[in-house]
VOGU-3710 file (C-alpha; in Angstrom, 3 decimals, decimal comma):
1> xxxxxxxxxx> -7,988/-6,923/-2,736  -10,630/-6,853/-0,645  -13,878/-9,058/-2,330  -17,454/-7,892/-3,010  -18,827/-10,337/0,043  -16,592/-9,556/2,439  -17,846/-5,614/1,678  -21,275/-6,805/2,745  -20,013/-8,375/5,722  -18,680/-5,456/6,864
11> xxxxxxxxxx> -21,454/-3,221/6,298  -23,914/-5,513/8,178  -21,247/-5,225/11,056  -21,126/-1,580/10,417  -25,133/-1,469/10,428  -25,082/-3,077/13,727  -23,286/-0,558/15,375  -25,979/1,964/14,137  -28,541/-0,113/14,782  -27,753/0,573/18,790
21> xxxxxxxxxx> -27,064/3,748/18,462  -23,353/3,904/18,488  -23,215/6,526/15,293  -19,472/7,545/15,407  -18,161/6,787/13,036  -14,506/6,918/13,766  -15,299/5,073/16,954  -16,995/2,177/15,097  -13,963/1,796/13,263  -11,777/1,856/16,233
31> xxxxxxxxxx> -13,759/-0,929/18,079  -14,139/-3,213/14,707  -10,352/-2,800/14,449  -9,475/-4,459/17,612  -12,178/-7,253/17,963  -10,702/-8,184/14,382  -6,945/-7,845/15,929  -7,958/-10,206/18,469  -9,353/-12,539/15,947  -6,449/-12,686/14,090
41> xxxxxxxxxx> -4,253/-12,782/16,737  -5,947/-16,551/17,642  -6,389/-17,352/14,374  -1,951/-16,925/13,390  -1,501/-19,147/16,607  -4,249/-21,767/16,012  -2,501/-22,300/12,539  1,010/-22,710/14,375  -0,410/-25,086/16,335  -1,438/-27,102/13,799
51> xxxxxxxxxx> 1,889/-26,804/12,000  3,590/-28,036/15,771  1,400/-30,676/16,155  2,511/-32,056/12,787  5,767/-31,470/13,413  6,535/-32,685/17,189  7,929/-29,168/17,463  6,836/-26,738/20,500  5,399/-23,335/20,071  7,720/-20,603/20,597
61> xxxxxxxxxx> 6,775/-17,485/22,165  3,137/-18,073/21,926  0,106/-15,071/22,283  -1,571/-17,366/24,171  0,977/-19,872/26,542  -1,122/-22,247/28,707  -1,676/-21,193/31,955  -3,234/-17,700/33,545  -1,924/-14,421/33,147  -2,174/-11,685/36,231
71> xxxxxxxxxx> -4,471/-8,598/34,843  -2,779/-5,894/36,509  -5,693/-3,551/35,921  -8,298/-5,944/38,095  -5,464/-7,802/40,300  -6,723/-10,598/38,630  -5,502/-14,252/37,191  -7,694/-15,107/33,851  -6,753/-18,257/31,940  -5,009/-17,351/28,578
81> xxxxxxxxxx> -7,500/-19,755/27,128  -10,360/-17,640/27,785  -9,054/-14,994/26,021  -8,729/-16,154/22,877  -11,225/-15,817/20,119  -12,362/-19,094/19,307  -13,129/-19,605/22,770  -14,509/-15,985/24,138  -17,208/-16,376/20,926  -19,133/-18,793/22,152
91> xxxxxxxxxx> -19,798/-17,275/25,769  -22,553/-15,990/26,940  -22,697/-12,198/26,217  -22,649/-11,073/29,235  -20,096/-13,432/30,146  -17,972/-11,954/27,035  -18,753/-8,372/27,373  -17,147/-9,448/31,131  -14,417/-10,950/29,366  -13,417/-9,093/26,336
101> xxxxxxxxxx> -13,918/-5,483/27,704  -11,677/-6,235/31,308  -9,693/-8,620/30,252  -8,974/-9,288/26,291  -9,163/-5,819/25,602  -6,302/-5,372/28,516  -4,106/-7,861/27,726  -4,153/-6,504/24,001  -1,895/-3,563/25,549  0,536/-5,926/27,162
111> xxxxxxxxxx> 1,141/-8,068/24,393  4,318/-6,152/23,666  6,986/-4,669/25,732  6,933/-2,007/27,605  8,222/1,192/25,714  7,338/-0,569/22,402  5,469/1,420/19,615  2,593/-0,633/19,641  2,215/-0,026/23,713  2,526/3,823/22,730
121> xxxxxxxxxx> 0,340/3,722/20,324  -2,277/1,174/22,651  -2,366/3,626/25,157  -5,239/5,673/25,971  -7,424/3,378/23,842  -10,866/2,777/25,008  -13,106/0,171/24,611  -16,623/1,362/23,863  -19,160/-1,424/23,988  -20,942/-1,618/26,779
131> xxxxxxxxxx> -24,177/-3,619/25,385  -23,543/-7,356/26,089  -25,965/-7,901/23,049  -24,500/-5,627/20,792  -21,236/-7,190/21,390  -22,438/-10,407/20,472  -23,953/-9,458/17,801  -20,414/-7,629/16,217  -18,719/-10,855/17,063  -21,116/-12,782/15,343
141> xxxxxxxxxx> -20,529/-10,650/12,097  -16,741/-10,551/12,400  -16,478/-14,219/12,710  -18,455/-14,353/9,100  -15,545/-12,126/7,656  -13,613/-14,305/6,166  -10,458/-13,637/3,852  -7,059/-13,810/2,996  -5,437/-13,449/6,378  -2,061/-11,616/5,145
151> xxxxxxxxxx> -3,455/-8,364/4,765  -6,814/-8,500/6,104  -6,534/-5,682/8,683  -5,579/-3,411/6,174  -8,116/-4,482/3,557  -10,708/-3,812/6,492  -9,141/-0,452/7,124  -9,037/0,861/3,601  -13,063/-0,521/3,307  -13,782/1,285/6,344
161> xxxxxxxxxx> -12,293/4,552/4,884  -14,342/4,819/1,987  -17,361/4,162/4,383  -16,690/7,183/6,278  -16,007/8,973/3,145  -12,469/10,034/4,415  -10,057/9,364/1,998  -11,148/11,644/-0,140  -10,565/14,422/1,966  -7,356/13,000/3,944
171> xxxxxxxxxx> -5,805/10,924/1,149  -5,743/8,124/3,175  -6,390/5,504/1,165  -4,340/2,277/1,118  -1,575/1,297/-1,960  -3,213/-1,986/-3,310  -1,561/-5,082/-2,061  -0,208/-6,446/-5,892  1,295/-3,335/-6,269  2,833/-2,493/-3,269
181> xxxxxxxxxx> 3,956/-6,557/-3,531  5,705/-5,728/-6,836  7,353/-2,886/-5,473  8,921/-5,226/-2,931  9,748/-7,849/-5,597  11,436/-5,143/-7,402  13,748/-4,040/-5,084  14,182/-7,659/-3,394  14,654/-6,862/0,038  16,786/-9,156/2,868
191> xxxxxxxxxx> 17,731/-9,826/6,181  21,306/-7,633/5,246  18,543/-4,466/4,890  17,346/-2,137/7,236  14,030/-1,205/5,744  12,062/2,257/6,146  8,434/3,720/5,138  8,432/7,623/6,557  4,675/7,550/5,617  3,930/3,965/6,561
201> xxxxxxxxxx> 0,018/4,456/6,939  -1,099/0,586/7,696  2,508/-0,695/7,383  1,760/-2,285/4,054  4,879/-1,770/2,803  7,463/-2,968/5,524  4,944/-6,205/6,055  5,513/-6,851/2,509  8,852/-6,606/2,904  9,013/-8,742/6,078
211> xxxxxxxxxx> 6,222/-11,568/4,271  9,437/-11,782/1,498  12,201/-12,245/3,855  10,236/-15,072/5,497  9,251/-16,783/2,165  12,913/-16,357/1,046  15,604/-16,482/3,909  13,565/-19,047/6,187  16,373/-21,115/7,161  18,324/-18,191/8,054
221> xxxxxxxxxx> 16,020/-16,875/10,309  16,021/-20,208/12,008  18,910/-18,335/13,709  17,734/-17,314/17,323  19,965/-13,552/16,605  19,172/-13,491/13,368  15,277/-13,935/14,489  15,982/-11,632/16,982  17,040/-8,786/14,321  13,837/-9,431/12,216
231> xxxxxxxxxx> 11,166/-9,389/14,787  13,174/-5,770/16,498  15,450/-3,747/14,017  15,071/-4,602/10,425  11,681/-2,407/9,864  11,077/1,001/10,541  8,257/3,238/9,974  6,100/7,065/10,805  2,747/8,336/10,504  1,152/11,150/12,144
241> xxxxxxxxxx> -1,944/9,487/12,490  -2,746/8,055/15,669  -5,086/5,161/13,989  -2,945/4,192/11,004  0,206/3,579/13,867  -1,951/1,123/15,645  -3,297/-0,520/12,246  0,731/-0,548/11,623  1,988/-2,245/14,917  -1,278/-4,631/14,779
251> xxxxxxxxxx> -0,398/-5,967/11,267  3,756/-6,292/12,169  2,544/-7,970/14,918  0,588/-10,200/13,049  3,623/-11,151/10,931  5,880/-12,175/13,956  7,150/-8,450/14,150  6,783/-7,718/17,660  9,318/-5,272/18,176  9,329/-2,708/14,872
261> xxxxxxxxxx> 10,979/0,812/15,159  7,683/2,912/14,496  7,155/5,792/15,154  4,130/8,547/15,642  5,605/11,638/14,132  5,430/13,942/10,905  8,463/12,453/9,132  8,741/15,607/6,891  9,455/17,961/10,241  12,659/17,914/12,510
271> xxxxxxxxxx> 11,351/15,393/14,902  12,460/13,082/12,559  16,774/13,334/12,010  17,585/9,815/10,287  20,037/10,673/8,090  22,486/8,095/6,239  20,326/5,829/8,351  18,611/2,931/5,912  19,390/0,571/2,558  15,850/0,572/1,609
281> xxxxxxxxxx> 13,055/2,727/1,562  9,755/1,428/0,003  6,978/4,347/0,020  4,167/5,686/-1,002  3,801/9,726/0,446  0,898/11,425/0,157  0,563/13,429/-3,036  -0,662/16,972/-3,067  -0,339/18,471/0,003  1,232/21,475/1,247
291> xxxxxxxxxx> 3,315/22,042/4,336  3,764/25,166/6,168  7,323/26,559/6,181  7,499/25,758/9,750  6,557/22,487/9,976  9,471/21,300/7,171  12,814/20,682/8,386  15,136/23,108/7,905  17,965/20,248/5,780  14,629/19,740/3,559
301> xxxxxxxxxx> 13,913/23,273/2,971  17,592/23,427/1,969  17,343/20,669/-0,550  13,972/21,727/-2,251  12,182/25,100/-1,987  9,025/24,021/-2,050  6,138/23,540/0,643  4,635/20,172/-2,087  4,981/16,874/0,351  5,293/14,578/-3,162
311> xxxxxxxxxx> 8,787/16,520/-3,579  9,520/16,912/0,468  9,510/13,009/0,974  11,971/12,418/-1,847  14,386/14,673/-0,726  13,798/13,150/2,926  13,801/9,821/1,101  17,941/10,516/-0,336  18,591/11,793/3,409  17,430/8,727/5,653
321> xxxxxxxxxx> 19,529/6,511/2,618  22,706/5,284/3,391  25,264/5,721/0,721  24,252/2,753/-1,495  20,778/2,659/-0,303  17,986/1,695/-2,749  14,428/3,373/-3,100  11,598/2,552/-4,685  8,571/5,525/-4,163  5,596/5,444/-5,940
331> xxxxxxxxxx> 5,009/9,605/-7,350  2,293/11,602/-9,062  3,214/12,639/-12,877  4,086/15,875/-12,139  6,918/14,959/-10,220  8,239/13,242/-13,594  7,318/16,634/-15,651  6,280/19,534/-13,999  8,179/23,094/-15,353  8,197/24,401/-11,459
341> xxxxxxxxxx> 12,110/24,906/-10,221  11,392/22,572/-7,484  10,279/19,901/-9,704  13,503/20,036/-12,020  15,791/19,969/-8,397  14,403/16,978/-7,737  14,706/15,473/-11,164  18,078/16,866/-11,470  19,210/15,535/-7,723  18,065/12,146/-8,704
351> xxxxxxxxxx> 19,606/12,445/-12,102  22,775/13,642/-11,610  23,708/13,124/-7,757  22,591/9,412/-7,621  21,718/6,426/-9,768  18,323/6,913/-11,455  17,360/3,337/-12,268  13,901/3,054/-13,652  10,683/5,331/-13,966  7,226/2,522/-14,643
361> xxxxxxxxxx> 4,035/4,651/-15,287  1,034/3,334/-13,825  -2,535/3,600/-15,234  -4,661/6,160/-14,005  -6,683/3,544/-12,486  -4,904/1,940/-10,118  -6,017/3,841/-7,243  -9,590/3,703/-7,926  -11,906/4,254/-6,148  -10,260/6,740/-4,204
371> xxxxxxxxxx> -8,265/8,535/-6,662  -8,117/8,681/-10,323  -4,548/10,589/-9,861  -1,703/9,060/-12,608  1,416/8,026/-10,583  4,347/6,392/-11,688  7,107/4,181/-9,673  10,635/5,579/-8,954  13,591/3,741/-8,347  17,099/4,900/-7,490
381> xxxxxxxxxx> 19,857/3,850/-5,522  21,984/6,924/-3,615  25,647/7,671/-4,393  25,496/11,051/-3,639  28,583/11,892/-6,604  25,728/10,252/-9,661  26,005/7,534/-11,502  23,205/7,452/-14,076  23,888/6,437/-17,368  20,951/4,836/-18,652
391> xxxxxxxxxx> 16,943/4,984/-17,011  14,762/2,159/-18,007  10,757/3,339/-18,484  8,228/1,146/-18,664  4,764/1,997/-19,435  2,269/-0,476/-17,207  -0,822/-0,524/-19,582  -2,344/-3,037/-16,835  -2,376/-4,458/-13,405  -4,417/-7,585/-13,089
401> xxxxxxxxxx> -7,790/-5,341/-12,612  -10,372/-3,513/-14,478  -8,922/0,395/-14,603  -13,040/1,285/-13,544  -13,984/1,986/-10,049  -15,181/-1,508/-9,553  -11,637/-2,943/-10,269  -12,435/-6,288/-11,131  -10,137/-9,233/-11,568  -9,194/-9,473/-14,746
411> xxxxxxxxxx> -5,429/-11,600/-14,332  -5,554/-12,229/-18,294  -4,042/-8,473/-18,360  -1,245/-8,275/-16,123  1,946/-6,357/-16,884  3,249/-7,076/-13,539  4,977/-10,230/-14,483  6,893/-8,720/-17,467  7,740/-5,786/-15,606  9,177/-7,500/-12,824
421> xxxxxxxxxx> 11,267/-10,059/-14,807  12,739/-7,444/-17,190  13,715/-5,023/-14,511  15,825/-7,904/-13,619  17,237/-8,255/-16,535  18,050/-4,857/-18,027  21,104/-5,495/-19,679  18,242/-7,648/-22,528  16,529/-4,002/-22,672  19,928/-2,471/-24,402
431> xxxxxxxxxx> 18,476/-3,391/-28,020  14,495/-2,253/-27,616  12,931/0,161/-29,386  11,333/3,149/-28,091  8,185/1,766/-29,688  8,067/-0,966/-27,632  6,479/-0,909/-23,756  9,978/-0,767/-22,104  13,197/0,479/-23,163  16,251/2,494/-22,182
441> xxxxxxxxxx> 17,258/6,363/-22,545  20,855/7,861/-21,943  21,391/10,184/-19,014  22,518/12,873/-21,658  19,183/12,751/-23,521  17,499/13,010/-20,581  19,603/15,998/-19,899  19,124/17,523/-23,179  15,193/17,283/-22,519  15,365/19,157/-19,134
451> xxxxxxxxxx> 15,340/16,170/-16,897  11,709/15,224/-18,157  11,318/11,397/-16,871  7,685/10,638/-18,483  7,654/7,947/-20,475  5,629/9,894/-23,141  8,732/12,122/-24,016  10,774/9,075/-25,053  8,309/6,618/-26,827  8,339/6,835/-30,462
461> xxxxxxxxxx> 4,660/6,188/-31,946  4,430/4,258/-34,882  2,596/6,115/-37,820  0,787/4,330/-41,024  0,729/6,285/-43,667  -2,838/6,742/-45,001  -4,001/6,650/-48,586  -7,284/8,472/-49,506  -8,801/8,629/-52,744  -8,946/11,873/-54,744
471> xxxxxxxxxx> -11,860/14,170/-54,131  -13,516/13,522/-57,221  -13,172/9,810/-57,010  -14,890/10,377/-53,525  -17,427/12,890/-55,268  -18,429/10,271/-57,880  -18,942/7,589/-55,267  -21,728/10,364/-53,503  -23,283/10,961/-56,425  -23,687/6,930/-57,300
481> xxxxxxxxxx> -24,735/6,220/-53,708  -27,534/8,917/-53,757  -28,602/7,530/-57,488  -29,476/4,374/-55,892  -30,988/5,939/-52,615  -33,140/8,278/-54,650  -34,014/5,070/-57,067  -35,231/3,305/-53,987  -37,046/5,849/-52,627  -38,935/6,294/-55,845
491> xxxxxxxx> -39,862/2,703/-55,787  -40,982/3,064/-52,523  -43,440/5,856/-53,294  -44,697/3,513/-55,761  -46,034/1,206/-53,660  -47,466/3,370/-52,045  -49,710/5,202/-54,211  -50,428/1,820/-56,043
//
């Protein structure tokens, strides 16, 4: 999560954009975005080279490869070594306006091949600054943003929204990094999987998902076709927006993804077909929006009558799955409870024609700032002919953070942990009570309570009984009390007059 200093940092780059009059605000975020891609970019190779150099080994397929690459806009050979952060800083600004703006900025759209979804989503991109000194001056504050590398584009990005005060008018605001990275604990992904977001926004999801291969099926993807299956068909994603695709491809990119399957579409509408397609989905769709009848798919309008996107992405969620295909989708509560016939098709579809597995409620609070909605985390695998027979709830009471807009660290209260290791472990759940934080409910009762999958319809609260003392007993007590209040106060008056 993205730190109080690093906020600052940020602004003051943000400021210095005003400062010279470039007021946009959309196109201040656009050019912040790729000065920091090209940052990174030097900053993942410099740390392989360090890693080669200690190991004798040779780079492979570097950014950067020694030598001069042909810039087929000017016609031009510029050394590769120019073109990389470290070195393009410490120029002369006019020399790197020169540099960055005809060259860096470029090769950026060449950096994958031709046809890819990052070139499609590179083209038409401009690059605005024009002000030698200005540039300098944005470089200089970039370079002081400093941070953990894995998900820093994104952690920019989401920043950036709630600068230009848009994601509480778009919902575009980004799942936080420990949860999405339990989600992806959860449902353990591998190099066996091919992995889908249909709302992908920054791609935090399927980088999570590609981080945890690496971390734990590196010797496998020592394999030169295995290698080549990660970095081109393992991860697929869609967004409609035009600046969350090219956030996406940068950070895949950035995590030795250079060929995803993305794609810039409205997932929900019949542009996209994948059907029986993927064995994992990890999502988080926007919540409370409506579609227009037209713009839905007509095999989505079959499944669900309703125009809600929170209930449109689940059913498109069981199409894309292959038979045996997990998901894990995070959902607002009224998905798990609201009375609306659409609401109980989807309960019911998950219920009884796949394997419900587990429903964890999340404090209101996780999404804070941007939202104070409650959500919970749904995970099922598809059969298509059932297979539910007992859903495990868990109610997450807290996340690592403050539940307050400031979301402070606070690891000390962390469900994460326990949620993780028992969802591992369900068959230890069979004997828990339903006053505990976790437990299991048949498919029948949940059945006999119309498909209702809050955790608040199962949980049993513990009552004390409370004795009081009789009236009079209480009465007498008053009456005592006041004696010695009115004794006092008589005392008082005493003095006084004395």
């Amino acid at each position: 999560m993205i730190t109080g200093e690093i906020k600052q940092k940020i602004d003051a780059v943000w400021q210095t954009f005003w400062n010279s009059g470039f007021t946009q605000p959309s196109a201040i975020f656009e050019q912040i975005t790729y000065l920091l891609f090209m940052k990174m970019l030097d900053e993942s190779q410099l740390q392989k080279e360090v890693i080669a150099n200690l190991t004798g080994d040779s780079l492979v397929n570097p950014t950067f490869p020694k030598g001069l690459w042909h810039n087929p806009s000017t016609d031009q050979d510029v050394p590769y070594e120019e073109m990389r952060w470290h070195i393009f800083k410490d120029m002369e600004p006019a020399k790197m306006l020169n540099r960055v703006r005809n060259d860096v900025f470029i090769f950026l759209r060449y950096i994958s091949g031709e046809g890819s979804a990052y070139s499609k989503a590179m083209e038409n991109t401009v690059f605005q600054i024009n002000n030698a000194r200005l540039l300098s001056r944005v470089v200089e504050g970039i370079e002081e943003i400093a941070a953990d590398g894995a998900d820093m584009m994104g952690d920019v990005y989401e920043y950036m929204l709630s600068t230009m005060a848009a994601s509480g008018t778009n919902g575009q605001f980004r799942t936080p990094r420990h949860i999405i990275r339990m989600m992806v604990e959860l449902m353990k992904p591998t190099l066996e999987d091919t992995i889908c977001d249909p709302a992908m926004g920054s791609a935090g999801f399927i980088m999570e998902a590609a981080r945890y291969i690496q971390e734990h099926q590196s010797d496998e993807l020592l394999n030169i076709d295995v290698m080549k299956r990660f970095r081109s068909e393992i991860f697929h994603g869609s967004d409609s927006d035009a600046s969350m695709m090219r956030i996406g491809c940068m950070n895949m990119m950035l995590h030795d993804v250079d060929e995803p399957q993305l794609y810039y579409r409205n997932s929900l509408s019949d542009e996209n077909n994948d059907t029986n397609k993927y064995t994992l989905c990890l999502a988080n769709p926007p919540f409370a929006g409506s579609l227009d009848q037209d713009d839905i798919a007509p095999s989505l309008r079959a499944a669900v009558k309703t125009k809600k996107t929170e209930l449109l992405f689940l059913a498109l969620m069981m199409r894309m799955l292959q038979t045996g295909g997990r998901c894990a989708s995070i959902v607002p509560d009224t998905v798990l409870t609201g009375d609306a016939q659409a609401y109980k098709t989807i309960r019911s579809a998950l219920v009884d024609d796949n394997c419900l597995q587990a429903v964890i409620t999340m404090p209101s609070g996780v999404f804070l700032p941007y939202s104070g909605v409650s959500t919970a985390i749904i995970i099922f695998t598809k059969t298509g002919t059932g297979g539910t027979d007992k859903v495990w709830f868990y109610d997450m009471r807290a996340d690592g953070f403050s539940l307050t807009t400031q979301r402070t660290p606070m690891p000390e209260q962390n469900d994460i942990p326990d949620i993780i290791s028992r969802f591992h472990n369900l068959s230890g759940e069979a004997g828990r009570s339903r006053k505990e934080q976790s437990f299991l409910v048949s498919v029948d009762e949940i059945r006999e309570n119309n498909y209702d999958l809050s955790y608040k319809c199962y949980h049993e609260v513990e009552r004390e009984v409370v004795v009081y003392d009789a009236p009079e007993v209480i009465i007498s007590r008053m009456k005592e009390r006041q004696a010695k209040i009115d004794a006092a106060f008589a005392e008082f008056q005493k003095l006084l007059n004395s």
